[in-house]
N, C-alpha and C positions, 0 to 999 in steps of 0.2 A: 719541932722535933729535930733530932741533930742524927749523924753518919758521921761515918769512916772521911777523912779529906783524901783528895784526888792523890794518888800517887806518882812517882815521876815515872814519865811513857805509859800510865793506865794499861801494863802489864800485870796487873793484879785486878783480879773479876771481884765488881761489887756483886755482893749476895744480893737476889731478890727471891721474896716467899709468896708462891702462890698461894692460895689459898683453895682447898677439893672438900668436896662435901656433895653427898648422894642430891640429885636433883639441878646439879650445875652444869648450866647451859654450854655442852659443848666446844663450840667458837669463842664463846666469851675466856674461856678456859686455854682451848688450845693458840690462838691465835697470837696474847702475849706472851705465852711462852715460845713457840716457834719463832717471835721476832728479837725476842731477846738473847735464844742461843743462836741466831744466826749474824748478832753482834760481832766483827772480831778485829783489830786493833795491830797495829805490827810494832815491833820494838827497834832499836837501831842497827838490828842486823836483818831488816827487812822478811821476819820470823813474825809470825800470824799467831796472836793470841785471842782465846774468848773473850769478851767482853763482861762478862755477868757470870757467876753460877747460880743456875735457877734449881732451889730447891721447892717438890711439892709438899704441901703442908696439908696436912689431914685434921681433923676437927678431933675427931675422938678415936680413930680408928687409919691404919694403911689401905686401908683399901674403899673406894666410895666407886657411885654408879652414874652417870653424867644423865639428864635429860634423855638423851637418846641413846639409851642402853648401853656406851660404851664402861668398861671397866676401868678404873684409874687405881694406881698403887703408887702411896705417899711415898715421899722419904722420909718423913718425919712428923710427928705431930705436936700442933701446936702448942702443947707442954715441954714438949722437947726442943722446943728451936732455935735453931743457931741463930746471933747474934746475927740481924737483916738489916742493910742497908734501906731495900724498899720491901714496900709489900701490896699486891695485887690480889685486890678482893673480887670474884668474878661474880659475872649474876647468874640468872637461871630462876626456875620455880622454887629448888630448896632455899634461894635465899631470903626467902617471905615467910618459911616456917617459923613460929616463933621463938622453938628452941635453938638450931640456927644461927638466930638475926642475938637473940643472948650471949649467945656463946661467944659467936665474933665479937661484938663489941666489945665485951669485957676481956675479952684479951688484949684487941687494938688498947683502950685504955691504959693494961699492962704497958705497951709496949711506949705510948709517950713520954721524948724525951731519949728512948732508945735506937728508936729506925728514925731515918731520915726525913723518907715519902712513903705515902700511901696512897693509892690509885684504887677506886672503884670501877664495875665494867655495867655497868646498865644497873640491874636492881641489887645489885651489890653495892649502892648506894644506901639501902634500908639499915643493914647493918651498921655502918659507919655513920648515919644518922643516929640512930640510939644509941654511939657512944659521946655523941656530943661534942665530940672533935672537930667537928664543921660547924658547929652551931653559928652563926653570921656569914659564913660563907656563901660563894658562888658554887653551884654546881649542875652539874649538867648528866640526862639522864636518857633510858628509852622514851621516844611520845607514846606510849603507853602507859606508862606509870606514873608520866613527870607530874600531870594533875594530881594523882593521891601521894607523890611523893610530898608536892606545897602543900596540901591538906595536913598531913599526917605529921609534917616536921615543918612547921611554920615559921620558925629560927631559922631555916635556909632559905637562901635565895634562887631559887629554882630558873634556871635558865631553859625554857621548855624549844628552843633553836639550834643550839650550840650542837656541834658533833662533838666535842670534849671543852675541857674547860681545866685552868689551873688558878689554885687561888690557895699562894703560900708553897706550903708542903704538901698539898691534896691536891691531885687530878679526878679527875672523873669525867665518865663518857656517855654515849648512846647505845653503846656494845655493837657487836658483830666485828665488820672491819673500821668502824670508829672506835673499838679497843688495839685494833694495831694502828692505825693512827695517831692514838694515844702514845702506845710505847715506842713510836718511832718519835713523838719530841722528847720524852723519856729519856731516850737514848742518845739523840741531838743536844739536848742538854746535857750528859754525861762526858760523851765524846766528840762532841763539836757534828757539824753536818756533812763530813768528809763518811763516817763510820754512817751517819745514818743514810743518808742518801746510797750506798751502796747495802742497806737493809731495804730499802724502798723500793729500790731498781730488783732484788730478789724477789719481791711481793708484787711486782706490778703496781706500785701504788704511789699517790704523790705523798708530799713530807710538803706540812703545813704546819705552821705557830697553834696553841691553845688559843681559844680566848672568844667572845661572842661577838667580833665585827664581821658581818657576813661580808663583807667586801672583800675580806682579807681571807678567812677561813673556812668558811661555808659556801657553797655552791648555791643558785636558788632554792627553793625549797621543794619545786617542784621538779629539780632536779636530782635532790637526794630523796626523792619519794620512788621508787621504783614501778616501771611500768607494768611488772607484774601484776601493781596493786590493781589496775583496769581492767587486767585479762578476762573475766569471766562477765564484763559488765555489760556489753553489746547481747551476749544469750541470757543474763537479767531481766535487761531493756525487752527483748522480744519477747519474753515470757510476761510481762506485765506492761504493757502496751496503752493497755483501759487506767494506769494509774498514775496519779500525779509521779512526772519524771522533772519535776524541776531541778533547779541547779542545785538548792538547796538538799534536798531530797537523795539526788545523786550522789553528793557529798561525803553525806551520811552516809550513806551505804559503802562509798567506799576509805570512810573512817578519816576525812580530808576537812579544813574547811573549805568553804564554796571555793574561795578568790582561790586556792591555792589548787584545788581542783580544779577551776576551771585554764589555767594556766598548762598541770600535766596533761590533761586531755586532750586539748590543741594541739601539746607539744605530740604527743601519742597517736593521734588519729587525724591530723592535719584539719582540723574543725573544730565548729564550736560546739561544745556538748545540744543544746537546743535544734544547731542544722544537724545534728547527729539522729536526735530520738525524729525530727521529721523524716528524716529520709529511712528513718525505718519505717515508721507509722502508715507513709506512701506506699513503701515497697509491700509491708501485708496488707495496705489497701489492695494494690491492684487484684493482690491474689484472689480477696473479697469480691471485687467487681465482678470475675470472672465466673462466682458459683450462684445460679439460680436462686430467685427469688428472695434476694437479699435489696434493700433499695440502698439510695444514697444518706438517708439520714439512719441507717442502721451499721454499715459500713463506717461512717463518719465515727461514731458511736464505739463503734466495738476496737478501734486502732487511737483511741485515747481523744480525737476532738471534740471540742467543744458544742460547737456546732457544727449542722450539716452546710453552711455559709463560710467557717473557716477550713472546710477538707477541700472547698473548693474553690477557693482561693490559692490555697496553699499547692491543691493539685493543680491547676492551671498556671501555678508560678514554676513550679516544679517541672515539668512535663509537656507544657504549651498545648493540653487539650483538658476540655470538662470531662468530669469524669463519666457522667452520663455518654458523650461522644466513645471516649475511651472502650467504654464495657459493647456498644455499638462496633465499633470497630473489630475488637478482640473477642466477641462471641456469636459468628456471624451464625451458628448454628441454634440459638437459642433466642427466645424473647422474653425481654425484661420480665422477669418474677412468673411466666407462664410456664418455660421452658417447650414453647414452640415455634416453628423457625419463624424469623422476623421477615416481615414485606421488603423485598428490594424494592429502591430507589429509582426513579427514573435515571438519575445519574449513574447508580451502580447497574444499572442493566444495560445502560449504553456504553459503559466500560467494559463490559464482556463481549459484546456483538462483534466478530470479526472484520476488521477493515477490509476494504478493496486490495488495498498492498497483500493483507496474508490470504 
């Protein structure tokens, strides 16, 4: 694809076309446009120009409905569009619809050879898939999709790690804030890293190269996985206690693979997932021990062990007394499974007898 050449002092804003269409996620939307007009450039009388004019582009219609109900009005639609430097296809649900994912392609198509760059935002990758423009390409997407994006378009090379990716005149991202990451090398490339770093520095955010060497680009992975995703996992765990909680298991459920899960976890809850489900398993033990007529291999049983040999193992690792001592200790008003008070101890009734001194 070819563009406008750089002009002298990049006091003239390259056009870039968003792209709006009912169903379009948001962030993916608003976030490279926000960092593209906060582009701006100074000439040689130290006089601040835009960097970009960002026009929105509508599919069929000026006005579309975002994901989350907000309301969007085009400048123009894609029959109408001014001659674009770049163009940003963002994702969202509507961009899985099939009519949509036609549309766009078949105009990207139109447009090779006229725009420069085109940039996908998470599932805004679909469409620019079906116009075959990428076909051998590297591209990079959300981990939610990236698996049926290699399924569905087998001619790309699907980088399911990458927070964005550049391969030629195509970017592509993860979406969210890995679509301004995107348009901040975007931009670094446009205007050198003087312009984008003082974009970066407004977003709070770093300014990092495309490309998929995580050494260079990517953070670990249990570090761009957010701890959010755990949040709810400890009131999981104790709601299902009696079920296989392995690593594997755990995982799954919070949509991770193991190794990569078990790395946030630690990082999250200073532990290993396995000393995590014990020391819950313990804790509604004891609560167990303390209600009549329950025993030790029912107890064992009902907080997910195996046997009633490893609760008490585990409890006597855990805690430095048997559990039997334990429920002895902390029910003094109760006997085991009868619920009538239990026989003092020689020893416990010589510990109450008052000394000579009192």
């Amino acid at each position: 694809m070819t563009g406008a050449s750089r002009l002298p002092g990049d006091i003239v804003p390259r056009v870039v076309g968003i792209l709006g269409f009912d169903g379009v996620a948001t962030l993916d939307f608003i976030g490279p446009l926000e960092a593209f007009k906060a582009a701006r450039t100074y000439d040689n009388y130290h006089r601040t120009h835009a960097c970009y004019e960002v026009i929105i582009l509508g599919l069929t219609a000026r006005t579309f409905v975002s994901e989350s109900g907000v309301v969007f009005k085009a400048d123009q639609t894609i029959q109408a569009a001014s001659l674009l430097d770049t163009v940003i296809i963002p994702g969202g649900s509507g961009s899985q619809i099939p009519e949509i994912g036609r549309s766009v392609s078949t105009w990207l198509r139109r447009q090779e050879g006229r725009v420069r760059r085109v940039a996908a935002v998470r599932s805004g990758i679909y469409a620019l898939a079906q116009s075959g423009l990428v076909d051998g390409r590297h591209v990079a997407t959300h981990w939610r999709v990236s698996q049926d994006v290699a399924r569905r378009f087998p001619k790309l090379k699907v980088n399911h790690t990458a927070s964005f990716l550049k391969d030629g005149p195509f970017y592509s991202c993860g979406g969210g804030t890995a679509g301004i990451e995107m348009t901040l090398a975007l931009i670094n490339e446009d205007y050198g890293s003087r312009v984008a770093l003082d974009v970066a520095r407004e977003f709070v955010m770093r300014l990092r190269p495309p490309g998929g060497d995580k050494s260079l680009i990517d953070p670990p992975k249990d570090e761009r996985e957010s701890p959010e995703r755990l949040a709810d996992l400890p009131a999981w765990i104790l709601a299902h206690l009696d079920d296989d909680l392995s690593v594997e298991m755990l995982a799954e459920r919070a949509c991770l693979c193991p190794r990569h899960f078990s790395r946030l976890f630690k990082r999250v809850f200073k532990t290993t997932p396995a000393e995590f489900v014990e020391q819950l398993r313990l804790g509604e033990a004891r609560r167990h021990l303390m209600m009549p007529r329950t025993t030790i291999k029912s107890v064992a049983a009902s907080v997910g062990f195996k046997s009633a040999d490893a609760f008490r193992r585990a409890f006597e690792r855990q805690l430095g007394v048997a559990p039997s001592d334990f429920r002895t200790r902390f029910t003094p008003d109760m006997e085991i499974g009868r619920g009538r008070a239990p026989r003092r101890s020689a020893v416990s009734h010589r510990m109450r007898r008052p000394t000579a001194s009192q």
